[in-house]
C-alpha positions in Angstrom: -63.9 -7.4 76.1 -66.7 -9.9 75.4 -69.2 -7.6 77.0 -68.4 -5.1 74.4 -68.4 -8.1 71.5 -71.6 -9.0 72.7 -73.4 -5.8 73.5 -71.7 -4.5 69.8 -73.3 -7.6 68.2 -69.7 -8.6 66.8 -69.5 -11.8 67.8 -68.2 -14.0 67.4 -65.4 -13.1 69.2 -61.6 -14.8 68.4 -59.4 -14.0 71.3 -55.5 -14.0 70.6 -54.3 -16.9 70.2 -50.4 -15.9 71.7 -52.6 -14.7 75.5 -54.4 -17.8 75.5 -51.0 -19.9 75.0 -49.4 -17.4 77.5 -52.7 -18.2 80.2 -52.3 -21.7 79.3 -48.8 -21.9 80.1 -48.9 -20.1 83.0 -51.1 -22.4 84.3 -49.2 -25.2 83.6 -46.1 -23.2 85.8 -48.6 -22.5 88.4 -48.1 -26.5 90.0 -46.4 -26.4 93.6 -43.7 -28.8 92.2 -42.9 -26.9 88.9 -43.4 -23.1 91.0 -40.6 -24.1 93.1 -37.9 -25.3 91.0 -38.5 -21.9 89.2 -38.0 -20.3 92.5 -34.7 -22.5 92.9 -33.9 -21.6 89.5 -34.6 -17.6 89.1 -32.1 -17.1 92.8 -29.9 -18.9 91.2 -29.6 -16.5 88.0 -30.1 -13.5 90.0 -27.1 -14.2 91.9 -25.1 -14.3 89.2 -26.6 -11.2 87.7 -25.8 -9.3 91.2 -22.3 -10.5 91.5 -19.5 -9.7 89.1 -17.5 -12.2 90.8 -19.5 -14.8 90.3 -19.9 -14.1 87.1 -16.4 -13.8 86.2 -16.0 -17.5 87.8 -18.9 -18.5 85.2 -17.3 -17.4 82.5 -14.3 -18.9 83.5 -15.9 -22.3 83.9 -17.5 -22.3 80.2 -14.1 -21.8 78.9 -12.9 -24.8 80.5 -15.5 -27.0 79.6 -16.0 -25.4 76.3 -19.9 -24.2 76.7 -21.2 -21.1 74.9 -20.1 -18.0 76.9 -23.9 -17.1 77.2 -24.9 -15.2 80.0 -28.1 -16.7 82.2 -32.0 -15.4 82.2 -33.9 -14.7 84.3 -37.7 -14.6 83.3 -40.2 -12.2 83.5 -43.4 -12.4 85.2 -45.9 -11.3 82.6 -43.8 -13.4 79.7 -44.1 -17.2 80.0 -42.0 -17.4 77.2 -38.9 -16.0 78.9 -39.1 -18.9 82.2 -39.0 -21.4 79.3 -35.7 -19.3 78.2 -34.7 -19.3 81.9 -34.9 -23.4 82.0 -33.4 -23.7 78.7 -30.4 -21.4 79.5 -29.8 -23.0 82.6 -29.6 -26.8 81.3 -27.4 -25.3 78.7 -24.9 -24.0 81.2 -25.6 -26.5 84.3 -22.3 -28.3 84.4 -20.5 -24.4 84.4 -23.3 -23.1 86.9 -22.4 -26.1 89.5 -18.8 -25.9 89.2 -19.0 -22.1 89.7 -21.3 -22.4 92.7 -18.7 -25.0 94.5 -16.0 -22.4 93.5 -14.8 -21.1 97.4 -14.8 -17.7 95.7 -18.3 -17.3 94.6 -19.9 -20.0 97.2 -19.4 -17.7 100.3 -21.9 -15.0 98.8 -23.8 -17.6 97.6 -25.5 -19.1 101.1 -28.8 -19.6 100.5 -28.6 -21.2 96.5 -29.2 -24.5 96.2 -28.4 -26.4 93.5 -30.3 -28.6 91.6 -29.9 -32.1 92.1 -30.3 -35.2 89.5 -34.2 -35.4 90.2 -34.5 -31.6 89.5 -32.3 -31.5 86.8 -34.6 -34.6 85.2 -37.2 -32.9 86.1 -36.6 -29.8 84.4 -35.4 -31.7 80.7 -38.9 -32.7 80.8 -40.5 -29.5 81.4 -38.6 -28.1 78.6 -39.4 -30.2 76.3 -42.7 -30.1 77.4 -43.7 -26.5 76.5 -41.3 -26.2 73.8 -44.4 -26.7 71.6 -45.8 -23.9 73.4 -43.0 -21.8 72.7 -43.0 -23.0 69.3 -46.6 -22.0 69.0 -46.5 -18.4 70.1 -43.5 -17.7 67.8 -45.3 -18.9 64.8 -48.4 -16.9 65.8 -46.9 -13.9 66.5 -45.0 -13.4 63.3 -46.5 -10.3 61.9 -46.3 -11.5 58.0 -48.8 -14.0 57.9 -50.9 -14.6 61.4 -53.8 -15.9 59.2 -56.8 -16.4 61.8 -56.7 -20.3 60.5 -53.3 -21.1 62.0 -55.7 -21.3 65.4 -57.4 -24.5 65.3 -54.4 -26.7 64.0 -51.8 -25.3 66.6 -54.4 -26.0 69.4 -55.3 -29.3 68.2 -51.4 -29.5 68.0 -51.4 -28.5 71.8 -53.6 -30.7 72.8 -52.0 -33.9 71.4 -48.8 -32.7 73.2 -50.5 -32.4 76.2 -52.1 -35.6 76.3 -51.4 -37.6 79.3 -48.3 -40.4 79.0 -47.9 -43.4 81.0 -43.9 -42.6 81.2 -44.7 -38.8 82.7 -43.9 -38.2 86.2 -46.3 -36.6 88.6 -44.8 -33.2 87.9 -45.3 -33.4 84.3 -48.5 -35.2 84.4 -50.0 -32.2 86.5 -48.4 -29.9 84.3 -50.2 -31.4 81.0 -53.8 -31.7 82.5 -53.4 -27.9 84.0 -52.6 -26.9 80.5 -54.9 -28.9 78.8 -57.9 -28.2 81.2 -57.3 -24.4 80.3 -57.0 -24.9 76.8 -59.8 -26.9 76.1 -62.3 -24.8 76.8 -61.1 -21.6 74.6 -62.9 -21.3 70.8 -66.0 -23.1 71.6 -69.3 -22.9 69.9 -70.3 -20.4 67.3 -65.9 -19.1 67.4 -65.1 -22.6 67.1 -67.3 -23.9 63.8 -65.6 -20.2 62.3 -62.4 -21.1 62.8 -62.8 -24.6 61.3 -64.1 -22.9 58.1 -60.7 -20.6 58.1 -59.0 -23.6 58.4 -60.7 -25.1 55.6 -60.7 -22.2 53.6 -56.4 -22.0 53.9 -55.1 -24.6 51.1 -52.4 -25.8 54.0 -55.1 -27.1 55.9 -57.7 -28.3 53.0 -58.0 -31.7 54.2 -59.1 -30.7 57.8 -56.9 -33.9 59.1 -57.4 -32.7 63.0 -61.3 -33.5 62.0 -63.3 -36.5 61.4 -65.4 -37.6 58.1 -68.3 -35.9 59.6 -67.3 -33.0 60.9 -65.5 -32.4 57.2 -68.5 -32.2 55.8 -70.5 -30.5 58.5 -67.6 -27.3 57.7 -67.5 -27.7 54.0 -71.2 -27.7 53.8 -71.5 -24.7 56.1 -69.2 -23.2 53.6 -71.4 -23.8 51.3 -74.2 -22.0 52.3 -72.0 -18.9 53.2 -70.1 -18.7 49.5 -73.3 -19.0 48.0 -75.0 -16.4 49.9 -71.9 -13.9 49.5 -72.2 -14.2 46.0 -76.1 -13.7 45.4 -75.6 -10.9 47.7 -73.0 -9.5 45.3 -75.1 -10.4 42.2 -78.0 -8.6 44.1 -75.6 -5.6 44.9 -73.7 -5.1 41.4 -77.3 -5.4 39.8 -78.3 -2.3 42.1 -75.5 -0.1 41.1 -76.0 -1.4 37.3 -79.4 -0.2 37.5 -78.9 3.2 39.7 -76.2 4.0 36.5 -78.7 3.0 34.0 -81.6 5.4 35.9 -78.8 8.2 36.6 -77.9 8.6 32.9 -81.4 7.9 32.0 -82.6 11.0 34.3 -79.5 13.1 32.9 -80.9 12.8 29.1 -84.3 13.6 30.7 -83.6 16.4 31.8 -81.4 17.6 29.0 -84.2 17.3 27.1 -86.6 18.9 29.4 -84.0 21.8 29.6 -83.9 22.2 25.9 -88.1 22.2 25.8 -87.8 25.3 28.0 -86.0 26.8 26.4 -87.2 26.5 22.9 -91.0 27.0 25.3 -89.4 30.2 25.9 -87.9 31.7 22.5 -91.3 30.8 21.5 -92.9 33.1 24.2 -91.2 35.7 22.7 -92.8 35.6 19.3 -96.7 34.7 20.3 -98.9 34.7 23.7 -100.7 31.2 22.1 -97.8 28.6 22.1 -96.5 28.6 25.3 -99.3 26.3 26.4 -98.2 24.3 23.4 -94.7 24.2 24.6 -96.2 23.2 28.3 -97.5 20.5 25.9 -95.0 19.4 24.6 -92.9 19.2 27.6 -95.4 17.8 29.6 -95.0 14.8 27.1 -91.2 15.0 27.1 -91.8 15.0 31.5 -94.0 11.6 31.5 -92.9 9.4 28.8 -95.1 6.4 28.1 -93.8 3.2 29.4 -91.6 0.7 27.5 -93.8 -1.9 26.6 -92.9 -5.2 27.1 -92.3 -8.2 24.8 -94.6 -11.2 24.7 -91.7 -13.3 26.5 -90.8 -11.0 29.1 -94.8 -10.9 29.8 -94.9 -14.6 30.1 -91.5 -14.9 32.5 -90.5 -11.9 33.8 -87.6 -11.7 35.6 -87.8 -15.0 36.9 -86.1 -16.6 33.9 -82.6 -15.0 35.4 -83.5 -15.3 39.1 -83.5 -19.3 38.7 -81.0 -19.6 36.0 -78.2 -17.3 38.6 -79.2 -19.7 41.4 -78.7 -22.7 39.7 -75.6 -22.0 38.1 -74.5 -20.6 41.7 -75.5 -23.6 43.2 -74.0 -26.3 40.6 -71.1 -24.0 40.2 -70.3 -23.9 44.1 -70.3 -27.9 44.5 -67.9 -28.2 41.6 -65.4 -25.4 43.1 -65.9 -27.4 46.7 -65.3 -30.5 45.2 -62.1 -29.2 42.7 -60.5 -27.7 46.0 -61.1 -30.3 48.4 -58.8 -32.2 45.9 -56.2 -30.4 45.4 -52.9 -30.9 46.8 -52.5 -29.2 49.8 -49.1 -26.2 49.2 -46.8 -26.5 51.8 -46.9 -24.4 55.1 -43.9 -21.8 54.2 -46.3 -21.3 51.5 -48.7 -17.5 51.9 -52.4 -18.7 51.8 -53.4 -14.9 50.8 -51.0 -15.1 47.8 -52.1 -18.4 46.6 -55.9 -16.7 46.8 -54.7 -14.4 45.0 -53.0 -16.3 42.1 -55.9 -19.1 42.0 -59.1 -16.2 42.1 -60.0 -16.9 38.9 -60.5 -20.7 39.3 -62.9 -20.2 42.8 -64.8 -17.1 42.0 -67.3 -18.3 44.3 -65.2 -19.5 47.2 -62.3 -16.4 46.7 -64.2 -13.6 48.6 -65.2 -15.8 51.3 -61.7 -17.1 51.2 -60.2 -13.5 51.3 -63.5 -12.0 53.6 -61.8 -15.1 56.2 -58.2 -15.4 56.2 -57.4 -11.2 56.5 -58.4 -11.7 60.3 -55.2 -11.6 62.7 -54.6 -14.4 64.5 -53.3 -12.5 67.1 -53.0 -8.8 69.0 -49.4 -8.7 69.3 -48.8 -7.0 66.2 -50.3 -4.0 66.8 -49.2 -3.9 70.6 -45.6 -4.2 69.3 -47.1 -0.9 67.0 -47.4 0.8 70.6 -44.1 -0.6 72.0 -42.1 0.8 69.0 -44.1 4.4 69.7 -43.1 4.1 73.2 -39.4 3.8 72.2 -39.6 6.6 69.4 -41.0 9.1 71.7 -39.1 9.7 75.1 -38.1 12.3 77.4 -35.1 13.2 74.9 -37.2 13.4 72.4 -40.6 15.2 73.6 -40.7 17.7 71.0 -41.2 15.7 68.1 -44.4 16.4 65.9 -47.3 13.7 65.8 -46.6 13.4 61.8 -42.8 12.8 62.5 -43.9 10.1 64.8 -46.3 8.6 61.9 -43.8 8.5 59.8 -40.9 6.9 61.9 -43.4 4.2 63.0 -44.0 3.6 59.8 -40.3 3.5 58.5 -39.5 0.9 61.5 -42.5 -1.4 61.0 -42.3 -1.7 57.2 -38.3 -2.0 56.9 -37.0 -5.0 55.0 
């Protein structure tokens, strides 16, 4: 994928956000320590998915001590999310899961589980509530309403300070953290990681850029700065083109209108005498080349100049005082839909807006089109194989935008 960024000139390239939290994470499940009490952990709920009479012994357990009748997880490999499911499940229903395991009924097909002791069980508390911030972080990225591209930088600044190192961890967690934050720290770095602070800066949840210093505040804004005011002298330079193709379009249409009705009053008059057809040549040569417009003494003196300087300066002054007016303003709350509020407050940025919109329409994340493909993949099966491509269009579409 970068290859193809790089040899496509797109770059810079953002990766999604939800694989690097799922690489992250699964190095942080990668430690010896942690990789076997998930391996203590999955036999134990496979068990209990194999056997019905273990699980009937389960249930019967909740009752008594009046847990939720949920039924245990067991993870899947290529979803990190689910193992943190699997420990959270199992804490939930530990006191039910060790009584059902020292039931005589269930414990003779149940040989090689061992169950966790104090230590693990501490152990595990703190790896839940270690990557429930992870967890937390890929469902807020992959909601498919708003994954604004400048949700990145604050969740892995968030990441980070959740990963930094605790004098009160134990060795497992402590490994955990600096696996996770030695494979976090290096993603969005460079030229991806000064865009994505602009993103941030540009979303009015994140105006103040409190993950930044002084410094590097003013090192964004000011690169926003340059990039609003170039965006908007390029669409000055753009809507003045079209204004003047219109203007030489309808001007070319009377031309030749008027060239048209020359000819043919050139040629009635060809009818009546051999002589004034070159008079009618004449006269539409003169209608062909018009003289020039000539030119007033003031437009001889300045030119075009006069507007060139008076655009940029107003750009220039007009910029700093739209900077300055947003960076403060109250930040709107994080429920709150940056793209709406771009929307509603246009008008008051005109220079900042596009730049704004241009920014926060990237994704911050993949997994909204790939759950595109995994509702195709359930709409078309082997039941189902004769359903048209348009039938398939629609039905995607149906699913995907159903309130």
């Amino acid at each position: 994928m970068d290859i193809a960024v790089r040899e496509s000139d797109l770059h810079p390239h953002i990766k999604c956000l939800a694989h690097v939290v799922n690489l992250a994470s699964k190095r942080g499940l990668a430690v010896s320590r942690v990789a076997r009490l998930l391996g203590r952990v999955r036999r134990i709920t496979t068990f209990f998915h194999k056997s019905t009479t273990a699980t009937a012994v389960l249930t019967n357990k909740q009752t008594q001590l009046e847990l939720p009748r949920h039924k245990l997880i067991t993870d899947v490999p290529t979803r990190w999310n689910s193992t943190y499911d699997m420990l959270a499940r199992y804490l939930e229903q530990q006191a039910a899961v060790s009584a059902a395991l020292s039931c005589p009924g269930s414990r003779r097909n149940a040989r090689e589980i061992d169950t966790l002791d104090n230590t693990d069980i501490s152990d595990v508390e703190d790896m839940v509530k270690l990557l429930k911030p992870l967890k937390t972080a890929t469902t807020v990225v992959c909601d498919e309403k708003e994954p604004t591209v400048s949700l990145i930088m604050p969740l892995k600044f968030m990441i980070e300070q959740s990963m930094s190192p605790d004098e009160n961890d134990t060795q497992t967690i402590a490994n955990m953290k600096s696996a996770i934050l030695l494979d976090i720290s290096d993603r969005y770095s460079g030229d991806c990681n000064d865009m994505l602070q602009e993103c941030t800066a540009l979303d009015p949840r994140f105006r103040s850029l409190s993950h930044l210093n002084d410094e590097q505040r003013e090192s964004v804004y000011a690169r926003i700065r340059e990039k609003a005011s170039a965006l908007h002298e390029q669409r000055n330079q753009t809507s003045d083109i079209d204004e003047r193709t219109t203007r030489a379009s309808a001007s070319t249409s009377g031309a030749a209108a008027e060239q048209a009705r020359v000819m043919v009053e050139a040629a009635q008059g060809a009818e009546q005498s051999q002589e004034e057809p070159v008079e009618g040549e004449r006269q539409m040569q003169d209608v062909t080349q018009p003289p020039p417009p000539k030119k007033t003494a003031l437009e001889d003196l300045l030119g075009s100049s006069y507007t060139t300087v008076v655009e940029t300066v107003q750009s220039s002054r007009g910029i700093e005082m739209e900077i300055l007016s947003y960076r403060n303003g109250i930040p709107i709350p994080l429920n709150s839909s940056p793209l709406e509020w771009w929307k509603v407050n246009a008008y008051a940025y005109p220079i900042l807006a596009p730049l704004a919109k241009a920014y926060l329409c990237i994704p911050a994340t993949s997994v909204p089109s790939e759950h595109v493909f995994s509702t195709a993949g359930d709409i078309v099966s082997a039941q189902r194989s004769l359903i048209t491509p348009e039938h398939v269009d629609m039905l995607v579409f149906l699913k995907k935008n159903q309130s």
